[in-house]
DSSP file (Angstrom, degrees, kcal/mol; ACC not computed):
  #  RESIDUE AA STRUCTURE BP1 BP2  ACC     N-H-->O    O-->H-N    N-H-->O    O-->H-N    TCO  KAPPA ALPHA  PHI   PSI    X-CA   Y-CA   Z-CA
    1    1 A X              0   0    0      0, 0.0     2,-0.2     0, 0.0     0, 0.0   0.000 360.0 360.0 360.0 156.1   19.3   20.0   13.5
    2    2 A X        -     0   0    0      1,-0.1     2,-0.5     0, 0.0     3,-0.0  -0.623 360.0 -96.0-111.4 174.1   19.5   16.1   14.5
    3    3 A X        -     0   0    0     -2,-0.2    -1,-0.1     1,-0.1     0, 0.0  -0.893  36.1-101.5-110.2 111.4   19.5   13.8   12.2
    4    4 A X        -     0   0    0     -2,-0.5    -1,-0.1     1,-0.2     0, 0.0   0.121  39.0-174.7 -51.4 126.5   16.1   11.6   10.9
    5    5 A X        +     0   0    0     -3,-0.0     2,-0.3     2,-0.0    -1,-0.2   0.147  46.4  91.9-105.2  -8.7   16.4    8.5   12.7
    6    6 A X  S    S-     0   0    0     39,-0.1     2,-0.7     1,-0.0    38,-0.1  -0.501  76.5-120.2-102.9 179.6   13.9    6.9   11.4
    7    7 A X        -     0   0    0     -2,-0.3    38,-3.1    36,-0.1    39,-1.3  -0.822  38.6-144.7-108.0  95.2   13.3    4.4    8.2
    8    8 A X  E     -a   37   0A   0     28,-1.5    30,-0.7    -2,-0.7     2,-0.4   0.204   9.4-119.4 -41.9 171.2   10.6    6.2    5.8
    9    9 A X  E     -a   38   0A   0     28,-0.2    18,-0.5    35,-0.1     2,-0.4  -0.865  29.5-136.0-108.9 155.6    7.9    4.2    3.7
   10   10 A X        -     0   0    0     28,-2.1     2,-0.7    -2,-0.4    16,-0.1  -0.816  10.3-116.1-114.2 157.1    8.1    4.6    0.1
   11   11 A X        +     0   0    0     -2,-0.4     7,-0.8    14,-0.2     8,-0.3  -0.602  38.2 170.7 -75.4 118.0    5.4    5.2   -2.4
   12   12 A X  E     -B   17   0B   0     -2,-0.7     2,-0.2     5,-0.2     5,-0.2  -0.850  28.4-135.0-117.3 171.7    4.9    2.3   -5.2
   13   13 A X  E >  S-B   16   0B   0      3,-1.1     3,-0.6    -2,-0.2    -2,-0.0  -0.940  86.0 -18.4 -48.4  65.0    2.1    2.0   -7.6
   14   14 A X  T 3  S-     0   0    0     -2,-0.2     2,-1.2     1,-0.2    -1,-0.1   0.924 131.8 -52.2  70.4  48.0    0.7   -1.5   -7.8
   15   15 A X  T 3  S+     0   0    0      1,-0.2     2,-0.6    -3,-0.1    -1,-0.2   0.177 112.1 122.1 103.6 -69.1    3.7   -2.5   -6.3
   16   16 A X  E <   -B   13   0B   0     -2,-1.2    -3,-1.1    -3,-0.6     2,-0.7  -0.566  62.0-131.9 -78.6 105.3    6.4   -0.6   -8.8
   17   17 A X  E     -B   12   0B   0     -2,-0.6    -5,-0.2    -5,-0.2    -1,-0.1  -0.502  18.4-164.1 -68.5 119.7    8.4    1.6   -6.9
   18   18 A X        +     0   0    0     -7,-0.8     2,-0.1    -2,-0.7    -1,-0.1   0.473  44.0 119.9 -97.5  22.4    8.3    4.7   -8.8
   19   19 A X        -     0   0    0     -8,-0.3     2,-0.2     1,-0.1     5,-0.1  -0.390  40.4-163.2 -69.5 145.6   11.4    6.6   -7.1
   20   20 A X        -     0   0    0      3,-0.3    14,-0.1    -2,-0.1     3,-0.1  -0.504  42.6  -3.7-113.7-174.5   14.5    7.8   -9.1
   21   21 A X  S    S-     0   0    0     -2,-0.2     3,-0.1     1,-0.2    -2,-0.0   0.218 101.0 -37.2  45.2-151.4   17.5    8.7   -7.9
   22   22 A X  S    S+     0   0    0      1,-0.1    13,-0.5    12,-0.1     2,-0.2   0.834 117.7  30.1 -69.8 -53.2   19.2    9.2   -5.0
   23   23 A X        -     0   0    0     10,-0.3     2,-0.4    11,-0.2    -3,-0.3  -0.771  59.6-168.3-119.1 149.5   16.3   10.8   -2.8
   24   24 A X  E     -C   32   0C   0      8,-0.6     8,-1.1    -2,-0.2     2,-0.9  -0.998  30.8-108.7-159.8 145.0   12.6   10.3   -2.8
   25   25 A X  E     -C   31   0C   0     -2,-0.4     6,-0.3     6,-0.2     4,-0.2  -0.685  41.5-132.7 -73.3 106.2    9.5   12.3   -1.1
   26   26 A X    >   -     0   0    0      4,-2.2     3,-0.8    -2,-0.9   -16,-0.1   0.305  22.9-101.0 -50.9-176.1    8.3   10.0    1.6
   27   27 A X  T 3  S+     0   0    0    -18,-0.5    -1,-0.1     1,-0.2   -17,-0.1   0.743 125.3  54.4 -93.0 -20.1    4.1    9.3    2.1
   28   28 A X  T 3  S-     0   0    0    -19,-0.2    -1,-0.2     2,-0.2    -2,-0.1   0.002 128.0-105.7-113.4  62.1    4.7   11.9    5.0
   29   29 A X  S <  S+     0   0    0     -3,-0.8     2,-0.4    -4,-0.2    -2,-0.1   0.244  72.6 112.1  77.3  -3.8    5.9   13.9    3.1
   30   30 A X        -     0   0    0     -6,-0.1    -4,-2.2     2,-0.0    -2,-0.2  -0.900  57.0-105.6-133.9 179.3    9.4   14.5    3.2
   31   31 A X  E     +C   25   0C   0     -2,-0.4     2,-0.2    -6,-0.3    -6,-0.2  -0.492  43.6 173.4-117.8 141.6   12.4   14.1    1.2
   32   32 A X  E     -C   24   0C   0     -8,-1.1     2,-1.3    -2,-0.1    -8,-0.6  -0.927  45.2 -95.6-157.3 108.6   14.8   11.4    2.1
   33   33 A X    >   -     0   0    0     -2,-0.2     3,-1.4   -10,-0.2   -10,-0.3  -0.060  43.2-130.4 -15.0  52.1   17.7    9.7    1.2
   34   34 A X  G >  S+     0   0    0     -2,-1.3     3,-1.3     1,-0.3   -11,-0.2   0.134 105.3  63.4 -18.1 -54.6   16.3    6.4   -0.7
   35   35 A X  G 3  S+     0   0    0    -13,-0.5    -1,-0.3    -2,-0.3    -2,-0.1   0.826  98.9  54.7 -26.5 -46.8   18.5    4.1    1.4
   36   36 A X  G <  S+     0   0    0     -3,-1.4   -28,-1.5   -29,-0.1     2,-0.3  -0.036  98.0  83.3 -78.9  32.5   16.5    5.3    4.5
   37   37 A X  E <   +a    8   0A   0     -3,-1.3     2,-0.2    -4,-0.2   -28,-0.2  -0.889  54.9 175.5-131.7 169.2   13.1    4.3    2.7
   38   38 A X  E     -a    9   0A   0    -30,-0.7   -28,-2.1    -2,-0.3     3,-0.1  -0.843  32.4-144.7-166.4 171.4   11.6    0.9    2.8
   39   39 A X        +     0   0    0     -2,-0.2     2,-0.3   -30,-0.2   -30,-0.1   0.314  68.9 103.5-150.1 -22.4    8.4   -0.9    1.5
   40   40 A X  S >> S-     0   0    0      1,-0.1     4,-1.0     2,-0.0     3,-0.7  -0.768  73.5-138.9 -80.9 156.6    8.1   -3.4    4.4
   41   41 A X  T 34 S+     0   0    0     -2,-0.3    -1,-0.1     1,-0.3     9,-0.0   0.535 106.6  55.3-149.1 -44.7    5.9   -3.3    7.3
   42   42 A X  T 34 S+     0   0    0      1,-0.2    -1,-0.3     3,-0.0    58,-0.0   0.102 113.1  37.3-114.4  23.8    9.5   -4.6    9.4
   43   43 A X  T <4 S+     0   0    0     -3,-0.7    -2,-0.3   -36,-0.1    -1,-0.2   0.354  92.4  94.0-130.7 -28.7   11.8   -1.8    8.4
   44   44 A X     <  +     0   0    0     -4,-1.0   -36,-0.2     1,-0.1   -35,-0.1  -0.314  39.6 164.8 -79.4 153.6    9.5    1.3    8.3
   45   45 A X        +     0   0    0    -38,-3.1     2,-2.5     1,-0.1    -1,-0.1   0.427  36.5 101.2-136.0 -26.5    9.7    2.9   11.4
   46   46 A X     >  -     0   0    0    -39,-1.3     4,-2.1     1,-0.1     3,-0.3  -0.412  65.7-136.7 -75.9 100.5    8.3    6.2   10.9
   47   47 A X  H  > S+     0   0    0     -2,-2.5     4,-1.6     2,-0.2    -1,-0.1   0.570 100.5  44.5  13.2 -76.5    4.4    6.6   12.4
   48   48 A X  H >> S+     0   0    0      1,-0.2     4,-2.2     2,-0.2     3,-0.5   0.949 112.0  50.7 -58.4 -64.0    3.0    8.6    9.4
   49   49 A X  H 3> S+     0   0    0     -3,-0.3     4,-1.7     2,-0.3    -2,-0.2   0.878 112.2  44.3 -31.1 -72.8    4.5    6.5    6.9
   50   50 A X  H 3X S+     0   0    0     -4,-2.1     4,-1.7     2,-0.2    -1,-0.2   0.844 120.1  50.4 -44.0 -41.5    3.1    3.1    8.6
   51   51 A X  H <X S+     0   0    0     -4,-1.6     4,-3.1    -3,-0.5     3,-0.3   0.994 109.0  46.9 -42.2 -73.1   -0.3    5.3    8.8
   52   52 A X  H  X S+     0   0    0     -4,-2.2     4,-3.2     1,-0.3    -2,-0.2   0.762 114.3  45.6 -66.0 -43.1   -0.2    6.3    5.5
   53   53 A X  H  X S+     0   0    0     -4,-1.7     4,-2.4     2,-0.2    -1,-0.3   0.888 110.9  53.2 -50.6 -56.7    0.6    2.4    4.0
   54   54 A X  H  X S+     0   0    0     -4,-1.7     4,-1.7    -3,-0.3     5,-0.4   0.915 109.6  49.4 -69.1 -48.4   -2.1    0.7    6.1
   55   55 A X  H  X S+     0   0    0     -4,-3.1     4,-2.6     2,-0.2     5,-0.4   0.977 108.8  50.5 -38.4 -60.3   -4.4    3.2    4.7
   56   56 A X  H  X S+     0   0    0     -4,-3.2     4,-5.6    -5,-0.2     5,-0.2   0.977 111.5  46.7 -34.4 -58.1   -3.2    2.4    1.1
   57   57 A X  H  < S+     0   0    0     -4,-2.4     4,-0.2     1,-0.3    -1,-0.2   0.802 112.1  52.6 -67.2 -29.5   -3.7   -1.6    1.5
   58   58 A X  H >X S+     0   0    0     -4,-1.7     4,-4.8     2,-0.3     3,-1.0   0.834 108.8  51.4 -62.4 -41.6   -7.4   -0.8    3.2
   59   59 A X  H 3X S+     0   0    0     -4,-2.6     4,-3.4    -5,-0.4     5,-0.3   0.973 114.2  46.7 -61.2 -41.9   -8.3    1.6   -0.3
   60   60 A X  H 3< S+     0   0    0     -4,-5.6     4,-0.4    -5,-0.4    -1,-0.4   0.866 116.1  40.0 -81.0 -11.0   -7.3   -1.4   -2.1
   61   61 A X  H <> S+     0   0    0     -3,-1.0     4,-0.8    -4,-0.2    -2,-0.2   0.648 112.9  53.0 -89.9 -38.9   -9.4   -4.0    0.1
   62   62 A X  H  X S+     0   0    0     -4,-4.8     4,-2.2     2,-0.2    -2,-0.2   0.850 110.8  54.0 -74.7 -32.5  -12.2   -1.7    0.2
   63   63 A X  H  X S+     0   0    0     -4,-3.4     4,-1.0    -5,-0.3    -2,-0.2   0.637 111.7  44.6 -65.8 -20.5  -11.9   -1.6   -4.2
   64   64 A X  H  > S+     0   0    0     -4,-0.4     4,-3.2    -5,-0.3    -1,-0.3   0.836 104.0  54.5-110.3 -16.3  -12.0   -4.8   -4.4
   65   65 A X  H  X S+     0   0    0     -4,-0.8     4,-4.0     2,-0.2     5,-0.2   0.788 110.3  57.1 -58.6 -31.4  -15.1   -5.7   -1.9
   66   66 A X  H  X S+     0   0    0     -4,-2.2     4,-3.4     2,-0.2     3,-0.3   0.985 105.6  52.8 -69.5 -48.1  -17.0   -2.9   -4.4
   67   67 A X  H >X S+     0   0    0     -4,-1.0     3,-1.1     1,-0.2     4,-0.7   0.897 107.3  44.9 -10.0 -90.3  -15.9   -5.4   -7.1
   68   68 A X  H 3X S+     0   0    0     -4,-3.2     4,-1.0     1,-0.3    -1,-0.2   0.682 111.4  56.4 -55.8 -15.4  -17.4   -8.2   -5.4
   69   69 A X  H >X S+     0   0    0     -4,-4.0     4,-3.3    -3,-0.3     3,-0.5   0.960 110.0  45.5 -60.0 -50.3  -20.6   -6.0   -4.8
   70   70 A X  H <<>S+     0   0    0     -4,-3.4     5,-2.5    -3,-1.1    -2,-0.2   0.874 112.9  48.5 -51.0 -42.9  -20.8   -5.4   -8.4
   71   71 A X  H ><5S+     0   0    0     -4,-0.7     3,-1.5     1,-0.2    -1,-0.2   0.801 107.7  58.1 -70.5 -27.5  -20.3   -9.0   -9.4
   72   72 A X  H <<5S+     0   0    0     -4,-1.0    -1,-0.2    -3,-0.5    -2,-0.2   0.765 102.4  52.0 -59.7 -52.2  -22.7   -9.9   -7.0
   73   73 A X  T 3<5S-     0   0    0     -4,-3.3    -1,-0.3     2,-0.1    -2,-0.2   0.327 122.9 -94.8 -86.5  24.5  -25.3   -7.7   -8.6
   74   74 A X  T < 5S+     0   0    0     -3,-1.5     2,-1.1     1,-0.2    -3,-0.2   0.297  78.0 136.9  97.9  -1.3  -24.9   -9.1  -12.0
   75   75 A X      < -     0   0    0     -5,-2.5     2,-1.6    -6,-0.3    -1,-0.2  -0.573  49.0-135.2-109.7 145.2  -22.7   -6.9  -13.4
   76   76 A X        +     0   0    0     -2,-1.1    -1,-0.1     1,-0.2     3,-0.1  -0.497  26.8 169.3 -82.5  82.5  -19.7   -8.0  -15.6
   77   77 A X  S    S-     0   0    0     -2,-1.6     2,-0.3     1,-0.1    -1,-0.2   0.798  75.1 -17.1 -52.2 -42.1  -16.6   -6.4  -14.8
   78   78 A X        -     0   0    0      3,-0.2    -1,-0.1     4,-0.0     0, 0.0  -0.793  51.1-137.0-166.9 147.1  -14.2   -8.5  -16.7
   79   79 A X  S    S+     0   0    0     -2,-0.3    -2,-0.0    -3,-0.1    -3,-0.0   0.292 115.9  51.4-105.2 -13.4  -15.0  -12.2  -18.2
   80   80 A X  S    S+     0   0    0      2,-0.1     2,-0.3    -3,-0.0    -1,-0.1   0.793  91.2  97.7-105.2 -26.5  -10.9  -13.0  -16.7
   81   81 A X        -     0   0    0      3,-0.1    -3,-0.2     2,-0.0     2,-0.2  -0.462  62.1-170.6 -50.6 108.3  -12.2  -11.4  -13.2
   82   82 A X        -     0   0    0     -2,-0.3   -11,-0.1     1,-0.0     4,-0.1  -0.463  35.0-125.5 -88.4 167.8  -13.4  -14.5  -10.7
   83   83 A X  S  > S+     0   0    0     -2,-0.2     4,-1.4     2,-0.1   -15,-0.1   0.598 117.3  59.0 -77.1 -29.0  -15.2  -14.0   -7.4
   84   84 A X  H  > S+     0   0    0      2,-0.2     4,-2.6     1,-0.2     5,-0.2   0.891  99.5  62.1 -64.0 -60.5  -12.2  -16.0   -6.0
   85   85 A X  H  > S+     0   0    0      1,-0.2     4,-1.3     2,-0.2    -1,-0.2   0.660 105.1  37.5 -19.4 -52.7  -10.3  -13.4   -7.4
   86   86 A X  H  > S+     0   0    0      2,-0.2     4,-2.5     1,-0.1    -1,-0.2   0.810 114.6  61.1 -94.5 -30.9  -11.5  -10.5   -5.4
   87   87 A X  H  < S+     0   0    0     -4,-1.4    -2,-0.2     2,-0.2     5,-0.2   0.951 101.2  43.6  -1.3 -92.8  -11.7  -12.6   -2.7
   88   88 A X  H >X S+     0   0    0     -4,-2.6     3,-3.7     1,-0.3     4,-2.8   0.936 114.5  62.4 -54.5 -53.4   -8.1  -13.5   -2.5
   89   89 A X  H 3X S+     0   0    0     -4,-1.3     4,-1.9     1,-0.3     5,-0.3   0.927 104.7  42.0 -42.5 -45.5   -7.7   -9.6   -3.0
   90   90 A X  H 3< S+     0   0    0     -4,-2.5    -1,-0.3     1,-0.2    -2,-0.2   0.182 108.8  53.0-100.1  37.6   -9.3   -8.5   -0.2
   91   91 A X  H <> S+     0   0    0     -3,-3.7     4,-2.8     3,-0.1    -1,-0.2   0.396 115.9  46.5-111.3 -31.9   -8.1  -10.8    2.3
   92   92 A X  H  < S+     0   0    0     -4,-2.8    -2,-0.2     1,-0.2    -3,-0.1   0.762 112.1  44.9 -37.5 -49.6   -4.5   -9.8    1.0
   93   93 A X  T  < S+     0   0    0     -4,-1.9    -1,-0.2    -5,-0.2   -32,-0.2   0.423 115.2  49.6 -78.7 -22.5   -4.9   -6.3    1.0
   94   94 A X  T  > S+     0   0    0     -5,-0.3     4,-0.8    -3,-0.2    -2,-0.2   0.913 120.8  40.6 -93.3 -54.5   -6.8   -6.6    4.8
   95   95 A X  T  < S+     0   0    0     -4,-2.8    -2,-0.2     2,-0.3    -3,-0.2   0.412 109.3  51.4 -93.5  -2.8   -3.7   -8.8    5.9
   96   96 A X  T  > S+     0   0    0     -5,-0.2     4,-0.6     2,-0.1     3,-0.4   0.483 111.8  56.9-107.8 -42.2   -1.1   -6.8    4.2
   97   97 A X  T >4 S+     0   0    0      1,-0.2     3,-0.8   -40,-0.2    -2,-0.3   0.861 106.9  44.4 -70.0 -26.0   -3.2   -3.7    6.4
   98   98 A X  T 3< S+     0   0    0     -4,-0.8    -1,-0.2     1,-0.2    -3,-0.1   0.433  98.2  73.6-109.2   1.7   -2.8   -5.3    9.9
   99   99 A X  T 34 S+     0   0    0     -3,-0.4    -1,-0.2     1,-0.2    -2,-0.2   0.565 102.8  50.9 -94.7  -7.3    1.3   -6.1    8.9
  100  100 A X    <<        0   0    0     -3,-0.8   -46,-0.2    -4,-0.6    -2,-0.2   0.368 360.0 360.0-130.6  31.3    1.5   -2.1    9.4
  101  101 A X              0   0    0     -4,-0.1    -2,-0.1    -3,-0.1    -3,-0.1   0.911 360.0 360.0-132.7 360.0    0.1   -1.7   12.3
């Protein structure tokens, strides 16, 4: 069998990579030597993986435009929560989307 050539994406949470060990299940799905995984846009190299990240950062871009729907229609999500806020989120999360693909 040849030998994975590529550099996986790794899964985080908000960020916080939640892998242990040595090896970690990649976003497409398979299990991988953690050294061969990465969380930037200019190391991942595998397709699915870049798919699967550019998806993520859109989920979070589209969650925070529902935000700014809600605030929009009067309702109070959080008193610490700005409009600036969600803003800045979704141009982050949108530009964060277009570094993978």
């Amino acid at each position: 069998m040849a030998r994975d050539a590529l550099v996986h994406g790794r899964k985080t949470i908000i960020g916080i990579d939640l892998s242990f060990g040595t090896t970690t299940t990649t976003p497409c799905g398979k299990k991988r030597p953690r050294e061969r995984t990465s969380v930037s846009p200019s190391v991942v190299t595998c397709p699915a993986c870049r798919e699967w990240a550019m998806r993520e950062e859109h989920q979070m871009a589209d969650g925070a435009r529902a935000a700014l729907r809600l605030l929009a229609d009067g309702v109070v999500i959080s008193d610490k929560i700005s409009t600036d806020d969600l803003i800045s989120e979704v141009e982050t999360h949108s530009q964060r989307a277009a570094e993978w693909t």
